[in-house]
DRENFIFI-254459 format. One line per field, with one value per residue (C-alpha): x, y, z. Coordinates in pm, 1 decimal. Layout:
xx	(X_...)
yy	(Y_...)
zz	(Z_...)
//
This chain:
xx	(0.0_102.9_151.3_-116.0_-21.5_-116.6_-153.7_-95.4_-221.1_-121.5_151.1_275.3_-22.5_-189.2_-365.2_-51.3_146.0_-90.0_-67.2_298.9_325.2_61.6_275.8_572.0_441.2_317.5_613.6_507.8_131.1_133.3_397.2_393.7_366.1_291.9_241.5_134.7_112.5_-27.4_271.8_532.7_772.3_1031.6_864.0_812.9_1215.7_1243.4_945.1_1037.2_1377.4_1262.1_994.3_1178.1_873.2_926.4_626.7_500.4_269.1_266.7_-86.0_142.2_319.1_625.3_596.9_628.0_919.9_1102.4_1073.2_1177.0_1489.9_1599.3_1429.3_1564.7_1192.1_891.7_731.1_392.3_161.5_-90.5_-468.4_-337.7_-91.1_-330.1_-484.6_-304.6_-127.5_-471.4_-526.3_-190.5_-249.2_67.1_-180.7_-432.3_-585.2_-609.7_-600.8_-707.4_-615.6_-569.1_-747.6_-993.6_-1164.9_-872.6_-949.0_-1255.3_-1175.7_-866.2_-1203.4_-1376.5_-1100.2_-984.4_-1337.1_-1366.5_-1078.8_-1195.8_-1040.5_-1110.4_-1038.8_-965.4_-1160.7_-999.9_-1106.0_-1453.1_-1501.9_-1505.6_-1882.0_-1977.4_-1932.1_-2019.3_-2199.0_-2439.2_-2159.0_-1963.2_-2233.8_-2342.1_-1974.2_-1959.5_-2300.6_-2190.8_-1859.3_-1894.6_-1553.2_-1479.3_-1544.4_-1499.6_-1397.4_-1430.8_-1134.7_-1250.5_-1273.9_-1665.5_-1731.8_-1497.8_-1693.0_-2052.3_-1873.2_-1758.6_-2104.0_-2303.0_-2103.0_-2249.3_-2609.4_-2846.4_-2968.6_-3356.0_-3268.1_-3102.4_-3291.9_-3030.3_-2673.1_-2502.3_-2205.2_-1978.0_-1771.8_-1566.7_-1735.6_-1408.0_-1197.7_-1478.3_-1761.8_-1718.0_-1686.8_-1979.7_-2093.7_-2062.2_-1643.0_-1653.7_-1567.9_-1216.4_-1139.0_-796.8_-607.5_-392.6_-732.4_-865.3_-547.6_-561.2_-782.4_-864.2_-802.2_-683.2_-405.1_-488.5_-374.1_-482.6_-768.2_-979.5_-879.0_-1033.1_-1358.8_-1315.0_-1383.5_-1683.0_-1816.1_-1829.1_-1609.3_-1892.6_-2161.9_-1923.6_-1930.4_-2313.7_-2304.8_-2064.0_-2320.5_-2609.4_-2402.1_-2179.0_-2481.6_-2799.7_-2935.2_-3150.8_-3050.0_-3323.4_-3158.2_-2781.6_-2761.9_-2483.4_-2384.0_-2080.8_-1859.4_-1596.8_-1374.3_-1327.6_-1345.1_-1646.5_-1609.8_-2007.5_-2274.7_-2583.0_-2943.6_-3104.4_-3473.9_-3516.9_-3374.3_-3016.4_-2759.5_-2377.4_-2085.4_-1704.4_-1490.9_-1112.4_-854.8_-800.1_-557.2_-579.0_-391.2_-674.7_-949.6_-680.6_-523.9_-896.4_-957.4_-629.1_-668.5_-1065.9_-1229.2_-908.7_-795.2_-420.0_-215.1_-96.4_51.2_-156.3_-283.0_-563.0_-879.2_-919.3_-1239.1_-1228.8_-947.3_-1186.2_-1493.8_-1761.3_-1860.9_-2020.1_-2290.8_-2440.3_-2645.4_-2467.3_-2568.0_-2671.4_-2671.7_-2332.4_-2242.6_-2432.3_-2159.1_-2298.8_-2696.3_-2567.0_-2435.4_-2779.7_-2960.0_-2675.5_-2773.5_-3131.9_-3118.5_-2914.8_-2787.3_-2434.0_-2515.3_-2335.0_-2061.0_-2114.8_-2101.7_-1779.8_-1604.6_-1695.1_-1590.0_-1234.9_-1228.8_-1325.7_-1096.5_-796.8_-856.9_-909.2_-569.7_-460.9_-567.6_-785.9_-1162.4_-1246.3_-1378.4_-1701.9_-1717.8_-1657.7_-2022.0_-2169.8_-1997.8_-2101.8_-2441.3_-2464.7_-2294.7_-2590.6_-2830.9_-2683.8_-2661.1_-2833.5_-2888.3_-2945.5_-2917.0_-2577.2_-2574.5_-2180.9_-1872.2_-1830.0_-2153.7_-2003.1_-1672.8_-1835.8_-2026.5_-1725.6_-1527.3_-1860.3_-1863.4_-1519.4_-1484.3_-1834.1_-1688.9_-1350.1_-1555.4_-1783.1_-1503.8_-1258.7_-1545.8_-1671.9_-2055.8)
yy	(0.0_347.0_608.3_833.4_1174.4_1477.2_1838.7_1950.9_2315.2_2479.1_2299.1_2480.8_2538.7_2289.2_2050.7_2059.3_1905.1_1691.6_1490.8_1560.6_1334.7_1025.2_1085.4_979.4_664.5_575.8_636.4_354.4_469.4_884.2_1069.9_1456.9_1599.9_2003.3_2226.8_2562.2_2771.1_3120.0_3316.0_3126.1_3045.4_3013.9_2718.2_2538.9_2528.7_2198.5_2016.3_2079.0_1916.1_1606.2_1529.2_1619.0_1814.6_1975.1_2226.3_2471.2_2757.6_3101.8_3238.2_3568.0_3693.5_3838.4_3498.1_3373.5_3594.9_3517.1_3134.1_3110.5_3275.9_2999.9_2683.0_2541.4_2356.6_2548.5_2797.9_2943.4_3290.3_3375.7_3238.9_3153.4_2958.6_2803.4_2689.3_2542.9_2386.5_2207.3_2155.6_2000.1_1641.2_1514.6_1602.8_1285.7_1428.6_1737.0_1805.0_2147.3_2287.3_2655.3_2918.4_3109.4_3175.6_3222.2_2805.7_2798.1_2862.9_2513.3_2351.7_2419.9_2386.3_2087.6_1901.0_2054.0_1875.0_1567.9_1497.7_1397.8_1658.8_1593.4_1903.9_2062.0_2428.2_2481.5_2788.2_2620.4_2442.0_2778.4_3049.3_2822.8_2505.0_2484.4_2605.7_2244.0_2026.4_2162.3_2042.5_1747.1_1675.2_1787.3_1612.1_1233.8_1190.9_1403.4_1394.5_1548.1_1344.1_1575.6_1597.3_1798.6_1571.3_1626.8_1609.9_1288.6_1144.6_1237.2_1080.1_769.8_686.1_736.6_472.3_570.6_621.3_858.0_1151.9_1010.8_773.3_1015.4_1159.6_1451.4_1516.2_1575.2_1777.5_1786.9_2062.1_2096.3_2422.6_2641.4_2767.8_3009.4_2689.6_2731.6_3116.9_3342.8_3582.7_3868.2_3811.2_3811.2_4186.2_4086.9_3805.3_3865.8_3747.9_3498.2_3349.9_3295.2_3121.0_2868.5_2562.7_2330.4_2001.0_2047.0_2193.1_2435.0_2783.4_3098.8_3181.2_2839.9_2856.8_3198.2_3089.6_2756.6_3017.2_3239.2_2869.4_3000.3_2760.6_2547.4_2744.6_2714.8_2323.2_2332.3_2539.7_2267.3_1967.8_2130.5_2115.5_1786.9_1558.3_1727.6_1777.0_2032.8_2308.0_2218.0_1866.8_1966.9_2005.5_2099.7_1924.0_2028.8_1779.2_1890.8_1550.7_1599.0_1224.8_1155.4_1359.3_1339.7_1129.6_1038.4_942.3_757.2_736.0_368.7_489.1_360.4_649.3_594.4_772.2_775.8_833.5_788.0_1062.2_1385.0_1391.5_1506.8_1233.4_1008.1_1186.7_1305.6_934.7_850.2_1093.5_1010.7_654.5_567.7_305.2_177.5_190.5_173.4_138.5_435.7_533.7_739.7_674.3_423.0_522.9_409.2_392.4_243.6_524.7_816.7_722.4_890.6_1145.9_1401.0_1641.7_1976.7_2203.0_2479.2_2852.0_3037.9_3388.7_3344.7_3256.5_3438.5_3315.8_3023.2_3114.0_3410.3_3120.4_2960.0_3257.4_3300.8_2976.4_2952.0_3229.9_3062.9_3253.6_3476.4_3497.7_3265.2_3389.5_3769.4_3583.1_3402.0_3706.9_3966.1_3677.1_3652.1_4032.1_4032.1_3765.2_3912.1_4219.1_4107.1_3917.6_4220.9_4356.0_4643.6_4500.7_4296.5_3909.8_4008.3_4303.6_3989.4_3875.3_4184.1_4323.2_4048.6_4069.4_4438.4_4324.7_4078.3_4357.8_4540.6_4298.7_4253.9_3876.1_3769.2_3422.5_3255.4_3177.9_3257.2_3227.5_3597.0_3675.9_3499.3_3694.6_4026.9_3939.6_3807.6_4163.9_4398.4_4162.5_4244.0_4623.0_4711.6_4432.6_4689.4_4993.9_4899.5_4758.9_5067.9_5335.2_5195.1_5250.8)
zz	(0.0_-99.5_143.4_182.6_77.9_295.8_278.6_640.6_710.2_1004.8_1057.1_1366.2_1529.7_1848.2_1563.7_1360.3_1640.8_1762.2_1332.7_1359.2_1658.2_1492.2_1115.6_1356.6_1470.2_1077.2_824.4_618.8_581.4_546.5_374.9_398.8_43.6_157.4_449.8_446.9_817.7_876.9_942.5_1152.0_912.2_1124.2_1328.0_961.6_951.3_1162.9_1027.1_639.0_709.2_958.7_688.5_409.7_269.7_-95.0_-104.0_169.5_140.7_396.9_426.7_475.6_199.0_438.7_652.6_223.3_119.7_411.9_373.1_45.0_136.8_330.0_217.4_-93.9_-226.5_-382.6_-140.0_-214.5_-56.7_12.3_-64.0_-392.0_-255.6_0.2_-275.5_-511.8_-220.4_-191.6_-519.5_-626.2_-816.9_-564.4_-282.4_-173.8_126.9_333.7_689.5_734.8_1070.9_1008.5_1280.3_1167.5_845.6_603.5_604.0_456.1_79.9_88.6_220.0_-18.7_-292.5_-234.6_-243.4_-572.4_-630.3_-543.2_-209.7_138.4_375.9_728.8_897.9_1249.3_1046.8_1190.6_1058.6_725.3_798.7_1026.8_756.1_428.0_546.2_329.8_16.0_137.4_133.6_-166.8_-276.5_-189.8_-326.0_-700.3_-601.0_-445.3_-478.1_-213.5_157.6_494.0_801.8_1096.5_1372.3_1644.0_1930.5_1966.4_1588.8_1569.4_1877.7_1663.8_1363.9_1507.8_1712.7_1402.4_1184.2_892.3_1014.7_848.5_1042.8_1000.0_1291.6_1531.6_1784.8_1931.4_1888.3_2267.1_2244.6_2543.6_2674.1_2988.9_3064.4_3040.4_3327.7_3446.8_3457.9_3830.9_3888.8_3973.0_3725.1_3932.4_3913.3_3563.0_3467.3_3644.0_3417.6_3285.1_2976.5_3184.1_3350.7_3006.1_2882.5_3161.4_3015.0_3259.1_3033.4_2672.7_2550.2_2227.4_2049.9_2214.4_1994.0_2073.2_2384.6_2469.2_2273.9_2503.0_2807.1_2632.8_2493.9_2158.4_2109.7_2163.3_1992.0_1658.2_1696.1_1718.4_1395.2_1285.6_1364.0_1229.0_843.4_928.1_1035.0_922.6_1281.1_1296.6_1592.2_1826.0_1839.9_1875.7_2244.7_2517.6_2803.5_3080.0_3121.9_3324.1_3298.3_2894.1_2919.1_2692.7_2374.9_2250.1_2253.9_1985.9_2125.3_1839.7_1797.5_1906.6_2329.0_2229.7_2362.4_2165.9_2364.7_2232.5_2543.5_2555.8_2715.1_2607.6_2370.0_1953.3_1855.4_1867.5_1638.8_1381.5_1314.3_1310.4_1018.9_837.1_837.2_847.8_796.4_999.1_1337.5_1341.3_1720.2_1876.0_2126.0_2392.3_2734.1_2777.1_3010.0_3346.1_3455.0_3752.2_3850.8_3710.6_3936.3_3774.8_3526.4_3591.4_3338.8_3393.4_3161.2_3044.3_3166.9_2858.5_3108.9_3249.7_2876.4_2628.4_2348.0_2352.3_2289.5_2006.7_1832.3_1850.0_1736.0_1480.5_1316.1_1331.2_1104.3_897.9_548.2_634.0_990.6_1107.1_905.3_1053.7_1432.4_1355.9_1182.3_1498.9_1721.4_1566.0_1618.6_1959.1_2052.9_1906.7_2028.3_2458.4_2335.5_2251.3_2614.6_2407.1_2517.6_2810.4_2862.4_2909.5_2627.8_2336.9_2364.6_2340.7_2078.1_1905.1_1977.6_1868.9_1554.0_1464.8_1565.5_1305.8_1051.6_743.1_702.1_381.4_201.2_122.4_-247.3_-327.8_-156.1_-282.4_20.4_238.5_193.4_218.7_495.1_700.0_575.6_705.9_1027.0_1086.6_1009.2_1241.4_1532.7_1525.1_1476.4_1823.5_2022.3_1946.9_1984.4_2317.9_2164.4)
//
């Protein structure tokens, strides 16, 4: 069997890492034909000479100019790059882990293309959902084998099950490092509080929406367009342990759950290798050392994140698009120390107020709606209105 040839974006982020580490244990089975990262070329150095990688792409055209300047194989910039990164004949699969929305268009490329993409982006299936599935509908070919944890967990309970038989989707989430605070201590949240994730280990920007649970409110949007659950059966459940990842009632009482520790190694050699499960090397659950698990409801109050993204997607068209451009915004800028923790929903939900919603027919909408998003979240946020 030939090696299976993979596109890795965002390399040198959290989900980058995390394949790095399963490629390691699987020479024989995935070879790394390109890479492409945001802007940390310098990070890329190590990983194009361990793997011996002969294309890689920079989102940023300085992070680009300065690459090629020191790495001897074919460097691409930019979205173009992204894209014919994607695109590339040499490429047989895609795992798309880039932050944020600039990795929505390689989604979308590459199932043009005819491959299966291995999806950690979920901004992708939040601002163009309904643009994907409408992909991979006029292209069969192609597919999409989620890899965030909860998404994997949905993926891997369903085994191949239509949506007629499921009941309710139950998506887990640890609840953040603030799950236990009162709201009333919540205007003194600080940068460093919201960096401190109580069980997984992930880039800044998830890890902030991990403590708003947008985080979690993008992975409903997520279901809704991965499984075809409608939003009044894509529910949340606190689960502090991070032990099970999600769960699927299905209509005849039966309740699936995928639990295992938490650790990204397990749903990304999942996506690379399904229908197979190959060894690797993590640690193996306990259960009898865990005890028991515990599940709360979340508070949509303490967290309005989590019922904007709700709203955002009932109404369907760009708005989800609009919520997960002002989010990015929002995010960057309490990172920035400019807004604080509790200023990020509300911009956003003055945003949407704002906010012509209209359907999404074209990328092209859902590009302009992302840039208006963006420009008004600034605009509020710097102004103080």
């Amino acid at each position: 069997m030939s090696p299976k040839r993979i596109a890795l974006l965002g390399a040198t982020g959290s989900i980058g890492a995390s394949a790095l580490k399963v490629l390691r244990q699987h020479p024989n089975r995935f070879h790394i034909a390109a890479v492409a990262v945001g802007r940390q070329w310098e990070k890329l150095l190590p990983i194009l000479e361990e793997f011996q990688i002969p294309v890689a792409a920079a989102y940023d055209p300085e992070a680009a100019d300065a690459l090629s300047k020191v790495f001897k194989g074919k460097v691409l910039s930019g979205m173009e790059g992204l894209l014919s990164l994607v695109s590339d004949a040499s490429v047989d699969y895609v795992l798309n882990g880039l932050v944020g929305a600039i990795g929505c268009r390689p989604t979308l490329e590459a199932l043009r293309c005819g491959k299966t993409v291995g999806l950690a982006n979920k901004e992708s299936m939040v601002m163009a959902g309904g643009l994907i599935n409408a992909a991979l509908k006029k292209h069969p070919e192609s597919a999409i084998i989620p890899i965030d944890s909860e998404h994997s967990a949905v993926f891997q309970c369903l085994a191949g099950r239509p949506a007629s038989e499921v009941e309710s989707i139950e998506l887990t989430a640890s609840g953040g490092p603030f799950r236990d605070w009162p709201e009333e201590k919540f205007d003194a949240i600080t940068k460093s509080d919201a960096l401190k994730h109580p069980t997984w280990v992930m880039g800044e920007k998830i890890t902030i929406d991990s403590a708003t649970l947008m985080n979690k409110g993008l992975e409903v949007i997520e279901a809704h367009y991965l499984f075809g659950v409608d939003f009044d059966n894509v529910r949340v459940v606190i689960h502090p342990k991070s032990i099970v990842h999600s769960m699927v009632q299905f209509r005849d009482g039966s309740l699936m759950a995928q639990l295992g520790c938490p650790d990204m190694q397990v749903p990304i050699q999942y996506a690379l290798a399904y229908p197979e499960r190959l060894s690797l090397q993590v640690p193996r659950l306990n259960l009898a050392e865990i005890g028991k698990l515990e599940f709360f409801s979340p508070d949509m109050d303490k967290f309005p994140c989590l019922r904007l993204a709700y709203e955002a997607g009932r109404k369907g068209g760009t708005a989800p698009a609009i919520l997960n451009a002002a989010n990015e915004v929002a995010v960057a800028l309490f990172l920035e120390e400019k807004i604080r923790f509790v200023e990020i929903p509300k911009i956003l939900e003055r945003v949407l107020e704002r906010a012509s919603i209209g359907p999404l027919l074209s990328f092209d909408e859902a590009v302009a709606a992302d840039a208006w998003a963006r420009e008004t979240a600034r605009e509020l946020a710097l102004s103080g209105s």
